[in-house]
C-alpha positions as CSV (number, residue, x, y, z in Angstrom):
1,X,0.0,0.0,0.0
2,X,1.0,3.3,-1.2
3,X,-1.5,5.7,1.3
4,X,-1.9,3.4,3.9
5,X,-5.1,3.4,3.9
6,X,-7.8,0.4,4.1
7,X,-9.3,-1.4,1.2
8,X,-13.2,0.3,2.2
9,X,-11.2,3.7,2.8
10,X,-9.4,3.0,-0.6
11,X,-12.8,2.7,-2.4
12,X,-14.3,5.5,-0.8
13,X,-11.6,7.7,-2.2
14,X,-11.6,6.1,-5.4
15,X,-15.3,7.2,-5.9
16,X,-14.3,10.9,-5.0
17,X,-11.2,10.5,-7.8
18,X,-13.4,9.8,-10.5
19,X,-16.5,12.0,-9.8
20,X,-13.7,14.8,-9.1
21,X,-12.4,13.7,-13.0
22,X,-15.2,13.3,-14.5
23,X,-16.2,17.1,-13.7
24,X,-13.1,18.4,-15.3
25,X,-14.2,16.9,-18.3
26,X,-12.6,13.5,-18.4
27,X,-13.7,10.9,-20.7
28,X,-15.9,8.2,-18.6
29,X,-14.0,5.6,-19.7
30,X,-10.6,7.2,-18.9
31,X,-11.9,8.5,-15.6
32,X,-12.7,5.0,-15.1
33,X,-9.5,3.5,-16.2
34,X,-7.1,5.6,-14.4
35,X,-8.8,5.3,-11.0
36,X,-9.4,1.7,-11.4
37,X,-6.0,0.6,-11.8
38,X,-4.4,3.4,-9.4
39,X,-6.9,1.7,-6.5
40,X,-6.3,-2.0,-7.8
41,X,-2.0,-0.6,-8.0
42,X,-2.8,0.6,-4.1
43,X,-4.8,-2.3,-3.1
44,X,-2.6,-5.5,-4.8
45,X,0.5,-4.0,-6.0
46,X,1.8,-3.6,-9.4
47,X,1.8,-7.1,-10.9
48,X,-2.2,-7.5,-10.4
49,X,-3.0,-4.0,-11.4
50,X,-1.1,-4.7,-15.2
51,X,-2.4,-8.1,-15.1
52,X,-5.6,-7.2,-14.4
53,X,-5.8,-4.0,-16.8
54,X,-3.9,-6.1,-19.8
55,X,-6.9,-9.1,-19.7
56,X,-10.2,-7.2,-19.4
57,X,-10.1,-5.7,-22.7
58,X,-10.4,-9.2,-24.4
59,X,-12.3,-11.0,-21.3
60,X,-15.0,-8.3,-21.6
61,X,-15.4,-8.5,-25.3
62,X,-15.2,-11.9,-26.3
63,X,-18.5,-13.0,-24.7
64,X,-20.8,-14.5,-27.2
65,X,-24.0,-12.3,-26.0
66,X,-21.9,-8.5,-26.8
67,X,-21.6,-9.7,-29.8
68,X,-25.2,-8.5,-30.8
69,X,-24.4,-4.9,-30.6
70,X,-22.7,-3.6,-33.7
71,X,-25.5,-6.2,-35.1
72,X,-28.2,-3.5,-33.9
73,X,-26.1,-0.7,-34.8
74,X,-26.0,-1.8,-38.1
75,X,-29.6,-2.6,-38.4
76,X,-30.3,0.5,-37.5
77,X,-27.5,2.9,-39.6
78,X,-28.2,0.3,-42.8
79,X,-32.2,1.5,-42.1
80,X,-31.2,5.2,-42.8
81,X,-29.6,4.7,-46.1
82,X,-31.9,2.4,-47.2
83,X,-34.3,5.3,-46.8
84,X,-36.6,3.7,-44.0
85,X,-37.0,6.6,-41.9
86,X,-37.8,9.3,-44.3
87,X,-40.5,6.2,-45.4
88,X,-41.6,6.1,-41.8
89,X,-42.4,9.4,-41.3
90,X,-44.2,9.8,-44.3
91,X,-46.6,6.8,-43.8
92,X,-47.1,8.2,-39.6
93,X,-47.5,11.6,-41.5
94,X,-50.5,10.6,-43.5
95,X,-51.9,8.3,-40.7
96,X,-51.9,10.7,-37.9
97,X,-51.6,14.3,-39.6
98,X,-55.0,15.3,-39.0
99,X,-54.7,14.8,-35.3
100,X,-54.0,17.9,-33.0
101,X,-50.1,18.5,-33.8
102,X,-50.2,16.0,-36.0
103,X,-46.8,16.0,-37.3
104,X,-45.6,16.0,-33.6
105,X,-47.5,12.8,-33.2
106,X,-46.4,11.7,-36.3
107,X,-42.5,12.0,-35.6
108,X,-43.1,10.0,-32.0
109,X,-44.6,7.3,-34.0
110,X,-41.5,7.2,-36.7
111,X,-39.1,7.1,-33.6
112,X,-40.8,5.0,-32.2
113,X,-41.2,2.7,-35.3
114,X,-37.6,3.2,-36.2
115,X,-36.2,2.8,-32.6
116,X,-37.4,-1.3,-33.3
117,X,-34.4,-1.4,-36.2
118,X,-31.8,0.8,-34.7
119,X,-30.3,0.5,-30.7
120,X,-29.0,4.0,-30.4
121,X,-31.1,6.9,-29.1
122,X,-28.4,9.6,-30.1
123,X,-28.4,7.7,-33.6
124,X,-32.4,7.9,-33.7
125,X,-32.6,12.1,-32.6
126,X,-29.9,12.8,-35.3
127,X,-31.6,10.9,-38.5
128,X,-35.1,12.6,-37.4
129,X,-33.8,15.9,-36.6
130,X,-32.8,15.7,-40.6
131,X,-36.1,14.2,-41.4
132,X,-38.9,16.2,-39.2
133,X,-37.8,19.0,-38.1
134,X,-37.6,21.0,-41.6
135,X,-41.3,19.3,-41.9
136,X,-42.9,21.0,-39.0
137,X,-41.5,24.1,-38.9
138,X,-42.5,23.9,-42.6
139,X,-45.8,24.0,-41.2
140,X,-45.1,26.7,-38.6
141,X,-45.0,24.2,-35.5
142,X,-43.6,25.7,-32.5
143,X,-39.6,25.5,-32.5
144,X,-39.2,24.5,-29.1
145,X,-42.4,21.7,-29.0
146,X,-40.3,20.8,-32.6
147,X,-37.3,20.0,-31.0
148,X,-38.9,18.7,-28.2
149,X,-40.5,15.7,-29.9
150,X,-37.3,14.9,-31.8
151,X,-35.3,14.7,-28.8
152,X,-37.3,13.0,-26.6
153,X,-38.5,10.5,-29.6
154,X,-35.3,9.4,-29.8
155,X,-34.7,8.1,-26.4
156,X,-37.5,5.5,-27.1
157,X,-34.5,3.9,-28.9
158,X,-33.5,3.0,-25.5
159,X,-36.2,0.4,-24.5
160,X,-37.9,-0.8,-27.9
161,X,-35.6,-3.8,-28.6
162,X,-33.2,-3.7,-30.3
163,X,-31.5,-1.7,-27.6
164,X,-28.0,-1.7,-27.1
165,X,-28.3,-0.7,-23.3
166,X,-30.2,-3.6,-22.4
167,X,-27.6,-5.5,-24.2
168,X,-25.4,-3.6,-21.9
169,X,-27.4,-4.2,-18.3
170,X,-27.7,-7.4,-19.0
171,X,-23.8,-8.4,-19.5
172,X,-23.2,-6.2,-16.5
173,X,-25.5,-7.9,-14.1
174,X,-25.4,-11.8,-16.1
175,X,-29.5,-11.5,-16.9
176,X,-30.6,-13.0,-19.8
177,X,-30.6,-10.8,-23.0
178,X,-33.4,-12.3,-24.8
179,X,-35.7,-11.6,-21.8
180,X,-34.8,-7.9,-21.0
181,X,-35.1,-7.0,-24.9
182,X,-38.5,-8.3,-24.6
183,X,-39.6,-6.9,-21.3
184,X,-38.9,-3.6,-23.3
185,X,-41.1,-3.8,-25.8
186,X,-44.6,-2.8,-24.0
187,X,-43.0,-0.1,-21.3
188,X,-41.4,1.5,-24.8
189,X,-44.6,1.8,-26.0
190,X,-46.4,3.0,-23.4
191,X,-43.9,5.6,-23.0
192,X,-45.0,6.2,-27.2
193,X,-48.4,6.4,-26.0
194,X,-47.7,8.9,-23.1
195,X,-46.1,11.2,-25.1
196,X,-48.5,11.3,-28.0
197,X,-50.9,12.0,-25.4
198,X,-49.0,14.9,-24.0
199,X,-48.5,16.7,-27.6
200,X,-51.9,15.8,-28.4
201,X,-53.4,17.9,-24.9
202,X,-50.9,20.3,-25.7
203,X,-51.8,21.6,-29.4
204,X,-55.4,20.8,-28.6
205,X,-54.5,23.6,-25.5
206,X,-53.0,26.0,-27.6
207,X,-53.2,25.0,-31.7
208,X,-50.5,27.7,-32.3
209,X,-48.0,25.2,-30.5
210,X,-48.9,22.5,-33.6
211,X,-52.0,22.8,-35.7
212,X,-53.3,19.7,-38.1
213,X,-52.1,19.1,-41.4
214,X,-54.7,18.7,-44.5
215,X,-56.6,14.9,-44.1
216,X,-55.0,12.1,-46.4
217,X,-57.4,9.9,-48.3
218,X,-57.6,5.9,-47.4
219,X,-55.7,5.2,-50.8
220,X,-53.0,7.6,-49.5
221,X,-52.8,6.3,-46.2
222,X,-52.5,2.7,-47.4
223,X,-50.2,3.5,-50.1
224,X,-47.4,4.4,-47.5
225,X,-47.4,0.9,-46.2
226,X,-45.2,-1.4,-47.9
227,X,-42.5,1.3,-47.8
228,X,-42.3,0.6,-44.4
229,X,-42.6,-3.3,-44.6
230,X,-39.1,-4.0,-44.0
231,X,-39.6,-2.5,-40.3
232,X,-42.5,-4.7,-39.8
233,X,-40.3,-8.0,-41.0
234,X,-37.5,-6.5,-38.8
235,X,-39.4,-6.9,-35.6
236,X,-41.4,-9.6,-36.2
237,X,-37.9,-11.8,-36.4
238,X,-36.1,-10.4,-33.2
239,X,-39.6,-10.5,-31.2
240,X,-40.4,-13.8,-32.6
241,X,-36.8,-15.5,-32.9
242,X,-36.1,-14.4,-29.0
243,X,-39.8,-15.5,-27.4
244,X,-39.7,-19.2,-29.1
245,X,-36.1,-19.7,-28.4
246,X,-35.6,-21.0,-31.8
247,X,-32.6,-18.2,-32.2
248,X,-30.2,-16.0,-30.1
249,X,-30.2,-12.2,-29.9
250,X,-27.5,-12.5,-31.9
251,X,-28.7,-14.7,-34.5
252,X,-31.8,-12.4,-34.9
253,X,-29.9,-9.5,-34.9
254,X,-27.9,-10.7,-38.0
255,X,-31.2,-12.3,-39.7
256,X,-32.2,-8.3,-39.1
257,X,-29.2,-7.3,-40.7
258,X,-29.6,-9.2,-44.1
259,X,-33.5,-8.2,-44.2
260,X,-32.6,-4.4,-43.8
261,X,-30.0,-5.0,-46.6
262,X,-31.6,-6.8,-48.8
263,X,-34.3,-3.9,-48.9
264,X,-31.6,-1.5,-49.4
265,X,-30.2,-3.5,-52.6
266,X,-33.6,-3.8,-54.5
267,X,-34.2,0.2,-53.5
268,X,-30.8,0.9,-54.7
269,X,-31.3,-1.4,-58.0
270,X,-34.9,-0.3,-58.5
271,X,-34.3,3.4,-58.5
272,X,-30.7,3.3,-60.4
273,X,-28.5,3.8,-57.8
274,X,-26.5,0.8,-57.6
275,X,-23.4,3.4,-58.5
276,X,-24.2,5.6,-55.3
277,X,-24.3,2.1,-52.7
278,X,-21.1,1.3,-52.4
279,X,-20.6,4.3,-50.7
280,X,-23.7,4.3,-48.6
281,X,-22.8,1.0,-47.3
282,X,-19.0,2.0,-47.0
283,X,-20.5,5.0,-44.6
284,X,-23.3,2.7,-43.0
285,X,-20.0,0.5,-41.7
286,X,-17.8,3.3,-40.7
287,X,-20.1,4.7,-38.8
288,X,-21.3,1.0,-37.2
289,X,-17.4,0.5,-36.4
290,X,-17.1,3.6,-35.0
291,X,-20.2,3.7,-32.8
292,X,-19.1,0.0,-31.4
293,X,-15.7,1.1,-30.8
294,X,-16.8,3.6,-28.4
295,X,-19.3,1.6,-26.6
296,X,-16.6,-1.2,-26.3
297,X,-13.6,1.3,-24.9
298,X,-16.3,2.2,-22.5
299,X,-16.9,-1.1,-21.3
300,X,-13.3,-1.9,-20.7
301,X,-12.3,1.2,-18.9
302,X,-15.5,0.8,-16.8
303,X,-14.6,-2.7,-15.8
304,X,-11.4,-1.9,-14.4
305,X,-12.9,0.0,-12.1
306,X,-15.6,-2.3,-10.7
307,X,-12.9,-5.0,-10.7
308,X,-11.6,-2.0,-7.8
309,X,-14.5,-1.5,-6.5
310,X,-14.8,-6.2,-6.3
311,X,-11.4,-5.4,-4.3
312,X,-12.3,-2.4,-2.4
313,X,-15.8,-4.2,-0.4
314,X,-17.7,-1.6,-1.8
315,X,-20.5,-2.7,-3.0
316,X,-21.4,-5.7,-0.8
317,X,-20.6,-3.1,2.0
318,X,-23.4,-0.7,0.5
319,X,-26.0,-3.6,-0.2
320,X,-25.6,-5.1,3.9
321,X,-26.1,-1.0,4.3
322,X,-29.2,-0.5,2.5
323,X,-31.2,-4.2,3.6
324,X,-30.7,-2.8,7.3
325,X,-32.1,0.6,6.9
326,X,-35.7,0.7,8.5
327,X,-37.8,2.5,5.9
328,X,-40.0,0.2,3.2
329,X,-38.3,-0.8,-0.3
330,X,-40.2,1.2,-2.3
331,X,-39.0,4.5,-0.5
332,X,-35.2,3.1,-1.2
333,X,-36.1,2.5,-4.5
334,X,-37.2,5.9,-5.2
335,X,-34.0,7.2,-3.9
336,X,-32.0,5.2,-6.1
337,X,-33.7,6.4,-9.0
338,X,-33.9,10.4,-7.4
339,X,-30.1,9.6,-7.4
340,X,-29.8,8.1,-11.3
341,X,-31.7,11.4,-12.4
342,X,-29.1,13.6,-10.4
343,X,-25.8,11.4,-11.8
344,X,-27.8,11.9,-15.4
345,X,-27.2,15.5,-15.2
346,X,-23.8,15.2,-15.5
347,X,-22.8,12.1,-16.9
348,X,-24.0,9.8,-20.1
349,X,-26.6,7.4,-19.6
350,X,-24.3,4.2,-20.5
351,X,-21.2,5.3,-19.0
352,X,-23.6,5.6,-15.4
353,X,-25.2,2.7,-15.2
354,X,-21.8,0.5,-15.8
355,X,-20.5,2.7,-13.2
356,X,-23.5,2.9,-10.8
357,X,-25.1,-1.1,-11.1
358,X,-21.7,-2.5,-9.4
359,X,-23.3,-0.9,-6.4
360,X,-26.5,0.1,-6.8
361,X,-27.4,-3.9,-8.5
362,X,-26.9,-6.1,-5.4
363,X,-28.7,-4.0,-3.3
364,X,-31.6,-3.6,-5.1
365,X,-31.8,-7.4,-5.8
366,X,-31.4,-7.6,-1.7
367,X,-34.0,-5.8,-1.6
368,X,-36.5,-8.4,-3.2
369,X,-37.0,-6.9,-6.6
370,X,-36.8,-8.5,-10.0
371,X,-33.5,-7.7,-11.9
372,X,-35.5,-8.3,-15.2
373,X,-38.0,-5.3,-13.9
374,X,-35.1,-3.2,-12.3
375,X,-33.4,-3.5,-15.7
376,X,-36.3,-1.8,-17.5
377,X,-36.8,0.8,-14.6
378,X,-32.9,1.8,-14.5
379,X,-32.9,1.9,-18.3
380,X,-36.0,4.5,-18.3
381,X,-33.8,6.7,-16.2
382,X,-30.8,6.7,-18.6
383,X,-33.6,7.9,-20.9
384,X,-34.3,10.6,-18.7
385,X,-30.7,11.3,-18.7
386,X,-30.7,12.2,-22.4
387,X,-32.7,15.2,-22.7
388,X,-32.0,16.7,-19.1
389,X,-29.3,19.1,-18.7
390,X,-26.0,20.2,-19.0
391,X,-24.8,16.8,-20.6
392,X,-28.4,15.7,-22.0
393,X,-26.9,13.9,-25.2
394,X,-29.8,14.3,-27.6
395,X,-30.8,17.5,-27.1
396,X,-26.7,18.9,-27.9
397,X,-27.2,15.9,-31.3
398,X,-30.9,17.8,-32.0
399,X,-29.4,21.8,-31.8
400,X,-26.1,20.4,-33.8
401,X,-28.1,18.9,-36.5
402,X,-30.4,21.8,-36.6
403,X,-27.4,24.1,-37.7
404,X,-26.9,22.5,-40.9
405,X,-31.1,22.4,-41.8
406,X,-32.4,25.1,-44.5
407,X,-36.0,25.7,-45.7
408,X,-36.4,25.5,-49.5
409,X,-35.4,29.2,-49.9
410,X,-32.0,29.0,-47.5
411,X,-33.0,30.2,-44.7
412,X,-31.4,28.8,-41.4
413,X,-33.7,25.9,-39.5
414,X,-31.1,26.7,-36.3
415,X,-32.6,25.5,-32.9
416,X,-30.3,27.3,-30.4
417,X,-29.7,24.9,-27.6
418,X,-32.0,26.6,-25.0
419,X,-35.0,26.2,-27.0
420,X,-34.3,22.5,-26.9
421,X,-33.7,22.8,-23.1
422,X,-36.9,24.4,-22.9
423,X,-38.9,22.6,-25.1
424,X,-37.9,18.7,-23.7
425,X,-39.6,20.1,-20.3
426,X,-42.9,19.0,-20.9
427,X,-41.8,15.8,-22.1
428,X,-39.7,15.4,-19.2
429,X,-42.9,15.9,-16.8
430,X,-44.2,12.7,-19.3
431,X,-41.3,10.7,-18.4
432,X,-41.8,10.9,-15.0
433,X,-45.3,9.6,-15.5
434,X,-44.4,7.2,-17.0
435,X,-41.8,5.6,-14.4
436,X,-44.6,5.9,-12.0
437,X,-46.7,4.1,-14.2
438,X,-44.1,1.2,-13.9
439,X,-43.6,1.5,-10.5
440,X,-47.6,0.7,-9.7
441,X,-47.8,-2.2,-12.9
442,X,-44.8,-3.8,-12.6
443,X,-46.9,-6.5,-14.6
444,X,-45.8,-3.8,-17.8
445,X,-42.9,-5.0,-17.3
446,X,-43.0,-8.5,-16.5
447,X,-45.6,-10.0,-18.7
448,X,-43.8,-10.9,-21.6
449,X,-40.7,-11.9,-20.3
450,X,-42.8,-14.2,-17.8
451,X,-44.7,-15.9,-21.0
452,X,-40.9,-17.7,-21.8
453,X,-41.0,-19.5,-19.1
């Protein structure tokens, strides 16, 4: 030992290190990695720290289940340039237009219809901020309800399997993938529902926030359908491979994959642009490689530090802490997630919940509640995390998009970042609605998953 200090003391102070780096602006995964092996270096000496920090990097990423996340990545990037989300928001447009901000409405649906092909919510508020946004302003929608939708759409990415940060909770806390992606599938559409419902009261309120767009005829509406067919086959395979058993996440990810590209070869040879899709694709890959590379440096510097933490006591410490306290679950459980919606503020919602469920996970399972349910629940809050501020990721990805966006004369569609701010409150309000709503059913949660066994 190099301070002298205990191995709970050494924790302790480990915690303090990286909150302390991660406010001067660290990289999570840095943070992470440079206070996990100092403490691991303090608490076993040299030789275990290296060894230690030299073997996680492959032992955390060649585990058969991770493998299904640059799957849903690519699922979901391969969807945009195949041109399904432009497709999707057409067919919601012409279904739901005529409803009190109808377009609003309209773009919640799309997210939400697109959020079944792609696992990234940041991913999901970037493609739709291209796609709606010049739509409803078009239509003289307000800017900040505008942004508002976009960004909070996207987070629905998070829960609608396939979602790479159930892929995540589950390899953290060894629950079965195949049953948290399904237990997302109804709470992501209820939180759908909730927010349609919100715009809906909102621009039936005040119609200057969102007004309706002209009414589309039945031939119309059915005549955006097979565009969006692909989506539809999508879904049906993960939801359907995953609840008979007759294929991994994995597998059905990569059955996905082929579906969503074999659509984007007969659009690309059907309209003449077989010349433009090698580059597409090229772009589609980069950008899947890139996205996975960054989720997987996360994993590995977050892993050295709860291999720390493993050394340090802390978390058994804190879950014979938490059993012992004389209050009822539920209030505990409310302060872990009052807690989750603080760390969101200033962190990222992946890069908290590797750091956070060490801890937080054998408590709460202590505590007598279902992992499969506390998975869903914890997941909610990252979404949360992505449209509160200062860090809240998808509203910065919806005012960065917005800078590049002109109407059809040039003018600048700019959404300064305040407006966004402002405009996700509402939606915020919904969210926490919503994890009530889960709270009281758990049964939301639980149904499906339960129907596998």
């Amino acid at each position: 030992m190099i301070l002298g200090l205990d191995a709970f003391s050494t924790g302790i102070a480990g915690v303090c290190l990286l909150i302390v780096l991660v406010l001067l602006g660290v990289r999570v995964f840095a943070a992470a990695a440079i206070t996990g092996f100092l403490g691991l270096l303090e608490l076993k000496g040299w030789h275990v720290a290296a060894s230690i920090a030299g073997q996680i990097p492959h032992s955390k990423t060649v585990t058969y289940p991770l493998s299904v996340l640059p799957l849903f990545i690519l699922i979901g990037f391969l969807a945009f340039y195949a041109g399904l989300t432009t497709r999707l928001f057409e067919a919601a447009r012409r279904w739901m237009g005529w409803v009190p901000g109808g377009l609003a409405v309209a773009t919640v649906m799309a997210t939400a219809g697109f959020a079944a092909v792609s696992g990234a919510s940041t991913a999901t508020a970037a493609v739709f901020s291209r796609v709606a946004i010049p739509d409803m302003l078009k239509n003289g929608y307000d800017k900040r309800l505008t942004a508002g939708v976009v960004a909070a759409g996207g987070t629905l990415a998070s829960l609608i399997p396939p979602s790479a940060i159930l892929v995540i909770y589950a390899i953290i806390v060894e629950q079965s993938v195949g049953k948290l992606l399904l237990a997302g599938f109804l709470p992501g559409l209820y939180s759908a529902v909730v927010y349609v419902a919100l715009i809906v009261g909102m621009c039936w309120w005040n119609p200057k926030l969102g007004s309706p767009i002209r009414s589309f005829s039945w031939k119309e509406r059915f005549e955006s359908i097979p565009g969006t067919l692909p989506i539809f086959v999508v879904v049906g395979i993960i939801f359907s491979a995953i609840y008979t058993g007759s294929a991994t996440p994995t597998e059905a990810g990569a059955l996905g994959a082929m579906v969503v590209f074999l659509f984007y070869l007969w659009r690309a040879f059907r309209e003449n642009e077989m010349s433009k899709m090698s580059g597409r694709l090229k772009e589609a890959l980069i950008e899947t490689a890139r996205l996975s590379a960054m989720i997987f440096t996360l994993i590995w510097g977050v892993f050295l530090f709860v291999r720390f933490l493993g050394f340090a006591g802390l978390p058994a410490a804190f879950s014979a802490w938490v059993v012992t306290l004389d209050v009822p679950p539920i209030v505990i459980m409310i302060c872990i997630l009052l807690a989750y919606a603080v760390l969101g503020m200033f962190m990222d919602a992946i890069g908290m919940l590797i750091l956070t469920l060490p801890v937080v996970y054998p408590a709460v399972i202590a505590l007598g509640y279902d992992p499969i349910w506390f998975g869903i629940i914890v997941v909610k809050m990252a979404e949360i995390c992505l449209i509160t501020p200062p860090i809240g990721l998808n509203c910065f990805v919806v005012a960065g998009v917005s800078r590049d966006l002109k109407d059809e004369d040039g003018n600048s569609l700019e959404i300064p970042l305040q407006d966004v701010f402002r405009g996700i409150g509402p939606f915020f309000v919904a969210d926490v609605v919503t994890v009530a709503g889960l709270l009281a059913f758990p049964g939301i949660i639980t149904w499906l998953p339960s129907l596998m066994d």
